[in-house]
C-alpha positions in Angstrom: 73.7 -96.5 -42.3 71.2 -94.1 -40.7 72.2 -91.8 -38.1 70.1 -91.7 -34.7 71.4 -88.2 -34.0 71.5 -85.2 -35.7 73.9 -82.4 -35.5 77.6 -83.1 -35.4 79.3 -86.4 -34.3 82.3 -84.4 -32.5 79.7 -83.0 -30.3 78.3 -86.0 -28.5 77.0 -84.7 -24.8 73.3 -83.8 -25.8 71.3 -83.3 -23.0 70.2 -86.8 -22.5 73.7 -88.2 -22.2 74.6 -85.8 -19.9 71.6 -86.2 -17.4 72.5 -89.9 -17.5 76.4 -89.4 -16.8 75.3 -87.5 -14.2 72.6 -89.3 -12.8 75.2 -92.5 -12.7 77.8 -91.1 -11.0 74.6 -89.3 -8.6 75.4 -86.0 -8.9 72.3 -83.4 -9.8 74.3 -80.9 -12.0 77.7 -80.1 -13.5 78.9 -77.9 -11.0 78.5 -80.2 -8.3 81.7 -82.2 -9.9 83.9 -79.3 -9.1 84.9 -78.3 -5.2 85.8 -75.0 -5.9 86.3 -72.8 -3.2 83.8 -70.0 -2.1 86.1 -67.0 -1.7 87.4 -67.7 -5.6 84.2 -68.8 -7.1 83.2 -66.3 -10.2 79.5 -65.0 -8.9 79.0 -63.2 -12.1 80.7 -60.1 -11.1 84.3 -59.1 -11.9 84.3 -56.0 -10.0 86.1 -53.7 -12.1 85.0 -50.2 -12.9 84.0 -49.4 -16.6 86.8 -47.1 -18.1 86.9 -45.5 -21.4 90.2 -46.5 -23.5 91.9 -43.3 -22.2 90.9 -43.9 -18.5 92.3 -47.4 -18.7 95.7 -46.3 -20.0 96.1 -44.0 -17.0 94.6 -47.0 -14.6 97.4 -48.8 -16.4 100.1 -46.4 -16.0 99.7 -45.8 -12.0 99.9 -49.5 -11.9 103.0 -50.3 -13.6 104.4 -47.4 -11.7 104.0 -49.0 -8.2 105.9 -51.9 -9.8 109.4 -51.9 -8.4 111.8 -51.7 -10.8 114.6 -54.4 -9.8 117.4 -55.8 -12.0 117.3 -59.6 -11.3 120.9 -61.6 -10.8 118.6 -64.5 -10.7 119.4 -67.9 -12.3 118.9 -71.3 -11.3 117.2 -72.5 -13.9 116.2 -69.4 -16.0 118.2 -66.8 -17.6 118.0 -63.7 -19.3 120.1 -62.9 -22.0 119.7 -60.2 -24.7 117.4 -61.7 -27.5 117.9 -59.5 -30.6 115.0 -57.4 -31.8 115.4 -59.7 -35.4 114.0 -62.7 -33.1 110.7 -61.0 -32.4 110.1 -59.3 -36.2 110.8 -62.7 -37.6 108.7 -64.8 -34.8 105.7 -62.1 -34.9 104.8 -63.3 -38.2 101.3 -63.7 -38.7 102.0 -67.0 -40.4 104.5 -68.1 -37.2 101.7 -67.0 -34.8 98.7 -68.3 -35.9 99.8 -72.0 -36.5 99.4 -74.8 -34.8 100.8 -78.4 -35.0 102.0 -78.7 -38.6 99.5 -81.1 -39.3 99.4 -80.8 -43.0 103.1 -80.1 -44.5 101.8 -79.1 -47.9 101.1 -75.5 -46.3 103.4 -75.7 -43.7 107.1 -76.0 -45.2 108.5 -72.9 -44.0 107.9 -73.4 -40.3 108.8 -77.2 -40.1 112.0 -76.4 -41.7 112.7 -73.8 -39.2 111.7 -76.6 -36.5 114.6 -79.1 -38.6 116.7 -76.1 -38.1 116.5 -76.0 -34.4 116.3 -80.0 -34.3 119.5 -79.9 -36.2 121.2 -77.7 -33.8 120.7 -79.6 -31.1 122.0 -82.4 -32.5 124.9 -80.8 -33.2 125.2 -79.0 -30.0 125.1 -82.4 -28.2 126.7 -84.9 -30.5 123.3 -87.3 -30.5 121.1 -88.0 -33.0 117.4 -87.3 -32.8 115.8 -84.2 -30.9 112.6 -82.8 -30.6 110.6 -79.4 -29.8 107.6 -80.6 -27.6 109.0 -80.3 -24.1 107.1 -77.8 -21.7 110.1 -77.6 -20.0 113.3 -78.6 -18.3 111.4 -80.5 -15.2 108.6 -82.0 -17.6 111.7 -83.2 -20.2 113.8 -84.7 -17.0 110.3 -86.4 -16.1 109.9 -87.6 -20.2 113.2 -89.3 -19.4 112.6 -91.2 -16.6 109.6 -92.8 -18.4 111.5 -93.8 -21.4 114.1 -95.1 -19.6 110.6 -97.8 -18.6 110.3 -98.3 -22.2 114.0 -99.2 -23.5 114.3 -103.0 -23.7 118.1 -102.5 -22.8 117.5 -101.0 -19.3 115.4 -102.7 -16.1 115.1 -101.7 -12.8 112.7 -98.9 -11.1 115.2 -96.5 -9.5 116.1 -92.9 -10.7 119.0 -91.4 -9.4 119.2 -87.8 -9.2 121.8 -85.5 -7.5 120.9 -84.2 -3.8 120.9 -80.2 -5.3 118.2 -81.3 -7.3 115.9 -77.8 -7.8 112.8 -78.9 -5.3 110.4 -78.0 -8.3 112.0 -79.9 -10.9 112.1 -82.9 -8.4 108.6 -82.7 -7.5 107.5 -82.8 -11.2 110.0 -86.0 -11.6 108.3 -87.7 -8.9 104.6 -87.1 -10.8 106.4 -88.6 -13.7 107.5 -91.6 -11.4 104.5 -92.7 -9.9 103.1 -93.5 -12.7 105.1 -96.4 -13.7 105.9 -97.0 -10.0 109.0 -95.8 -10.4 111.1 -94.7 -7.3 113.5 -91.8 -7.1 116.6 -91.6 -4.9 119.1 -89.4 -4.0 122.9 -89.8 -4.8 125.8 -87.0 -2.9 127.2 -84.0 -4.1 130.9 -82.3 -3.3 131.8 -78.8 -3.3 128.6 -78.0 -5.9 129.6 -81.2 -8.5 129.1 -85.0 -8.2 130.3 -87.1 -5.0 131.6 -89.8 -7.6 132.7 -92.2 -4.4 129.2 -91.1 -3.2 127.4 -92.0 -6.2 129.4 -95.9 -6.8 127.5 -96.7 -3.9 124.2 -95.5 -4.6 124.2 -96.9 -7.8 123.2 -100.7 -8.1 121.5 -103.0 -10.9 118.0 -101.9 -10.2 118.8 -99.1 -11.4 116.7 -97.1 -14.5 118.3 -93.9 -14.7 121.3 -91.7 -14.0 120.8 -87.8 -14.1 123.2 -85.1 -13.8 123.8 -82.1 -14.7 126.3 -79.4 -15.8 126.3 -76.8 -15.4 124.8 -77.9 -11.9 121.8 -75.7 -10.0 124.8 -73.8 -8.0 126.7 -73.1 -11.4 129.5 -75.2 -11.0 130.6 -76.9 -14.5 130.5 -80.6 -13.7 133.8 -82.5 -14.2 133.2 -86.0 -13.6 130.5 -86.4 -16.3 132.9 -89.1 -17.8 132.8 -91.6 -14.6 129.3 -90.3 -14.2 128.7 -92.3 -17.7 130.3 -95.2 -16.9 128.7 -95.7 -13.7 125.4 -95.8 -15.9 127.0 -98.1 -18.2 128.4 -100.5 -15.9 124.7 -100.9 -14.1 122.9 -101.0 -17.7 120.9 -97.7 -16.5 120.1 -95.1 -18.8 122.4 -91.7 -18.9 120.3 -88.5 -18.6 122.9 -85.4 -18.8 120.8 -81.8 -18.1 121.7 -78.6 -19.4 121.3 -75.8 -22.0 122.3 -74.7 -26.0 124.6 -71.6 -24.8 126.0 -73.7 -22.3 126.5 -76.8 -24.8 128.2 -74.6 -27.4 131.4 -74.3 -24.7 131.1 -77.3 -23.2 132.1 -81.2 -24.0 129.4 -82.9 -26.2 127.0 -85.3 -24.2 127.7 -87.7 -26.6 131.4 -87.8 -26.1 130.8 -88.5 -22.1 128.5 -91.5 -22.6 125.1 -89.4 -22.1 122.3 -91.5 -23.8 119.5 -88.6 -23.1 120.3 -84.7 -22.7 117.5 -82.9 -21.5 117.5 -78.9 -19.6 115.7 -75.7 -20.9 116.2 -74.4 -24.1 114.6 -71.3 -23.4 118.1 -69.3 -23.1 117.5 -68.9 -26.6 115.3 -66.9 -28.0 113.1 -66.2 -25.0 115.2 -64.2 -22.7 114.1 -64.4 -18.5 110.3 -65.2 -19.0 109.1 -64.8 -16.0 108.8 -69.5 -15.5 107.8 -69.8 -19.1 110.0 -72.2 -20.5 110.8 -74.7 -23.4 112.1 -77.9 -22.2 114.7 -79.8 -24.8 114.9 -83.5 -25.2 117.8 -85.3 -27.8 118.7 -88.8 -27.4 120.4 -91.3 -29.2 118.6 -93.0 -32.8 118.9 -96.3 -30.8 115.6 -94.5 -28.9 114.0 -93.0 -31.8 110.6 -94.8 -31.6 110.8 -94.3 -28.1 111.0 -90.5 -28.1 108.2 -88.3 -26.7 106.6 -85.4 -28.4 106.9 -84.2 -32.0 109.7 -84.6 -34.7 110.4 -82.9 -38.0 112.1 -85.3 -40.6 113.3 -84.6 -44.0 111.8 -86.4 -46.5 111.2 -86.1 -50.8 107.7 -85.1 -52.3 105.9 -86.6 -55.5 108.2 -84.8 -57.6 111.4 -85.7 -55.8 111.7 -82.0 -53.9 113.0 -82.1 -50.4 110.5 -81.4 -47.8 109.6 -81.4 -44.5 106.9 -83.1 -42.4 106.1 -84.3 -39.1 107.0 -87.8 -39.0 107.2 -91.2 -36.7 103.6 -89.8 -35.7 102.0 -93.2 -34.6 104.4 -92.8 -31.5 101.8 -89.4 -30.8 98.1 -89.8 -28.6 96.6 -88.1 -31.6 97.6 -91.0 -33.9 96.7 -93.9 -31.7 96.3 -93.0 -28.1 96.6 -96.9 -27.2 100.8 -96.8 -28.4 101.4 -93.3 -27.0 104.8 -93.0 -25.2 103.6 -89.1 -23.7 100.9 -87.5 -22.6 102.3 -84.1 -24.3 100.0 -82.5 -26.0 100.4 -79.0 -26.3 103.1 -77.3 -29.0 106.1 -75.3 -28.3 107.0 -75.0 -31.8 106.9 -70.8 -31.3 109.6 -71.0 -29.0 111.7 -73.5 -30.5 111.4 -71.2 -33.7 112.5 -68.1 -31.8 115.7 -70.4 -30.3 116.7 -71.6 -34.0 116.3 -67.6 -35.1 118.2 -66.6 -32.3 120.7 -69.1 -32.7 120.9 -68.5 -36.5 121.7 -64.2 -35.4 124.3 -65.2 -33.2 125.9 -67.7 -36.0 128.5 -70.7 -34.6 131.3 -68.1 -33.4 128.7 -65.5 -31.9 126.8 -68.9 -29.6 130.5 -70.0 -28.2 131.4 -65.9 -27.8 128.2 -65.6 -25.9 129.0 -68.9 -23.7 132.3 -67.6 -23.0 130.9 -64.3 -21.8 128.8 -67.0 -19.3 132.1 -68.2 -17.8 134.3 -64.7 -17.5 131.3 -63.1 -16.2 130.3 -64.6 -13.0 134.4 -65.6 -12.1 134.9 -61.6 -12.9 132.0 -60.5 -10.5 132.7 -63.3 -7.5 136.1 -61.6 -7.3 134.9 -58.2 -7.3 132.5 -59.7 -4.5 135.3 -61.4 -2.5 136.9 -58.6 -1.7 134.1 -57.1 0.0 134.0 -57.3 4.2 131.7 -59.8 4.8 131.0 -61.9 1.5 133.2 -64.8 0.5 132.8 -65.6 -3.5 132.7 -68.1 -5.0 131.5 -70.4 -1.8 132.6 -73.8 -4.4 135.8 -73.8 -5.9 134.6 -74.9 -9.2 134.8 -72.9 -12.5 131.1 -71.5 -12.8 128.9 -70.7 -15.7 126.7 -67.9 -15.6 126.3 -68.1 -11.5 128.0 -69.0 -8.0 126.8 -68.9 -4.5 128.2 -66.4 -2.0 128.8 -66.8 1.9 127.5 -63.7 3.7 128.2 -63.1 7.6 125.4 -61.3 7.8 122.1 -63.4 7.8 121.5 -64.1 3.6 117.7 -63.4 4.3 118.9 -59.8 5.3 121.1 -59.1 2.9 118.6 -60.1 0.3 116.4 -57.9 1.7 118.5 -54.7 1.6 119.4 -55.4 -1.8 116.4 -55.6 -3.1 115.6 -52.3 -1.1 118.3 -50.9 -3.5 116.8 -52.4 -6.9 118.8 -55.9 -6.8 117.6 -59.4 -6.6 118.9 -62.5 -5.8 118.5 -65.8 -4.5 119.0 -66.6 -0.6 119.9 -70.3 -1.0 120.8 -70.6 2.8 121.2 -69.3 6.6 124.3 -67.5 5.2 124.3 -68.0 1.4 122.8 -66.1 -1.4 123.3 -67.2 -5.3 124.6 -64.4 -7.8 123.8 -64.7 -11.5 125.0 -62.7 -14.3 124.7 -62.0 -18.0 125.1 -60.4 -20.8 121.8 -58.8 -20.0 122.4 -57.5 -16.0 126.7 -57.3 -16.6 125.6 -53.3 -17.7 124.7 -53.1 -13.9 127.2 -54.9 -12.2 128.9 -52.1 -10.7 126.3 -50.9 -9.3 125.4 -54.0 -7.8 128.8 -54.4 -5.8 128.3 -51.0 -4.5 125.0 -52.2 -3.3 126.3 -55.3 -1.7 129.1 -53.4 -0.4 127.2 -50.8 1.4 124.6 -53.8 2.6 127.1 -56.2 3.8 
């Protein structure tokens, strides 16, 4: 067979088959395809002044010094905790770095079994059997779930029940999820930070896909009815979805033990520290799902000469195996972060993970006291145990008191008229006096 081009078949757009793409969808060039706004178009000008290297460091310097320097008891979602310095050596590898998908195991062993290694934690951690390391996030992994709760012959119906706390952000990327397969997502009632369970039995009906809940919850509360929470799910043939995280996981029940069929939440409190919204999303579910499963997996297998080894595996279930059969659109690979997690994980050892998620439940009940008996703050606002963070009622407007705070080098969340949300680690408990002072002299 002759070719009728020349040059490279992965480059197809010559200029022909451009002109005519664009002359059929009547455009005259390229950039008329793109709306993009005047006052952030590039006109070939960045604007910055040439420096030499030493000028730039000072340019550098003056700007990092404006930078206030504020100790954040933020949470919701993303934590810091200390990450030991072994984490980055190990991770800032050259060969850790510069790889990509482990598309050919023969010279890739030593990072897919440090993938198995965090695979295998999870499974541990949650008591199901197959997990991942694909997920962008918590919000995209809660969104991964509602879709494969489409493809599971065992489950019909086209609702998605979440709890009213739901984040806003990680709701709005579940609905994007949800409109593709026309799915429809719905509210069920929260108590006193935790599940309405009364609430919930009603909301709850046969056309129902999918259960979520979480623990610990967006307010910090450790749910207690994830047991009834199951059956409900059960009874209505929905699928199960439990959120949370691998520190919290090491103290807590195991999903599996409370009926969860999917756990999903950020694994980034591993290994990663507060990153600023950078995340890594987990995903485990049961083997019943395993062909169903989005992203990537790392399986254990023998080579040619009977040697254990490692390779990516189940990939026909992946758009860059047969795009027709894909169950995600995830493309991209967070196999850097779930190697810092499993590193971070392996410091800290089985004892050193549940010490560390201990610390996450003495902390925040130590500060709320400390916080309670201030004039003017009430803490906790639930009366719920609490892992890593609680909400506080404040007579004095929150937005104020927030304010004033962060006047003093403290940040936190304002959550409502009178409410701000506290969160503390390992990584902000060295300033926790301080902070109290702060609050005390601002409240």
């Amino acid at each position: 067979m002759t070719r009728k081009t020349r040059g490279s078949p992965y480059a197809p757009h010559t200029a022909a088959d451009t002109a005519a793409m664009l002359d059929a969808v009547g455009v005259a060039d390229e950039e008329a395809l793109f709306d993009i706004p005047k006052a952030v178009r590039f006109d070939g000008d960045f604007g910055i002044e040439a420096r030499d290297e030493q000028g730039t460091r000072r340019a550098v310097e003056r700007a990092l010094g404006r930078t206030d320097d504020l100790t954040e008891f933020l949470g919701r979602g993303h934590y810091a905790h200390y990450v030991p310095a072994l984490v980055d050596d190990l991770a800032s590898r050259q060969e850790f770095l510069t790889s990509y998908t482990q598309y050919q195991p023969e010279v890739a062993q030593g990072f897919l079994q440090a993938l198995f290694e965090y695979q295998s934690l999870l499974v541990e951690l949650t008591g199901l059997n197959v997990a991942n390391c694909s997920m962008y996030d918590a919000a995209s992994a809660l969104g991964e779930a509602a879709t494969l709760s489409q493809r599971v012959r065992s489950v019909s119906g086209e609702r998605v029940l979440v709890p009213d706390h739901l984040r806003a952000g990680k709701r709005e990327v579940l609905e994007r999820y949800a409109d593709g397969p026309n799915l429809t997502v719905d509210t069920y009632p929260t108590a006193a930070g935790t599940v309405d369970v009364e609430g919930l039995a009603d909301a709850v009906d046969d056309g129902t896909a999918m259960v979520y809940a979480e623990t610990p919850t967006v307010v910090g509360a450790i749910e207690e009815s994830l047991g009834a929470v199951g059956d409900l799910a059960a009874d209505h043939d929905a699928l199960f979805v439990l959120g949370s995280d691998p520190v919290a996981l090491a103290l807590l029940e195991r999903p599996a033990d409370v009926g969860a069929d999917v756990v999903v939440g950020e694994a980034s409190s591993l290994g990663l520290g507060a990153a600023g919204g950078m995340g890594m999303g987990l995903f485990v579910t049961r083997e019943d799902y395993l062909r169903q499963v989005p992203g990537r997996l790392v399986g254990a297998s023998e080579d040619a000469t009977g040697r254990r080894a490692f390779t990516l595996t189940l990939q026909t279930r992946e758009q860059h195996i047969r795009k027709e059969r894909a169950t995600s659109n995830i493309c991209t690979n967070q196999a850097w972060l779930a190697l810092r997690a499993a590193i971070h994980a392996a410091v800290l050892g089985p004892d050193g993970l549940v010490d560390l998620a201990e610390e996450c439940v003495r902390l925040p009940s130590d500060l709320a006291a400390r916080l309670d008996d201030i004039d003017g703050i009430r803490a906790p606002v639930h009366d719920r145990h609490h892992f890593r963070e609680f909400q506080a009622h404040t007579d004095q407007p929150a937005a104020a008191v927030a304010s004033a705070l962060e006047s003093e080098g403290f940040a936190v969340h304002v959550v409502g008229d009178h409410r701000i949300q506290v969160c503390v680690t390992d990584a902000t408990e060295p300033r926790t006096d301080e902070f109290v002072a702060a609050v005390a002299e601002v409240a």
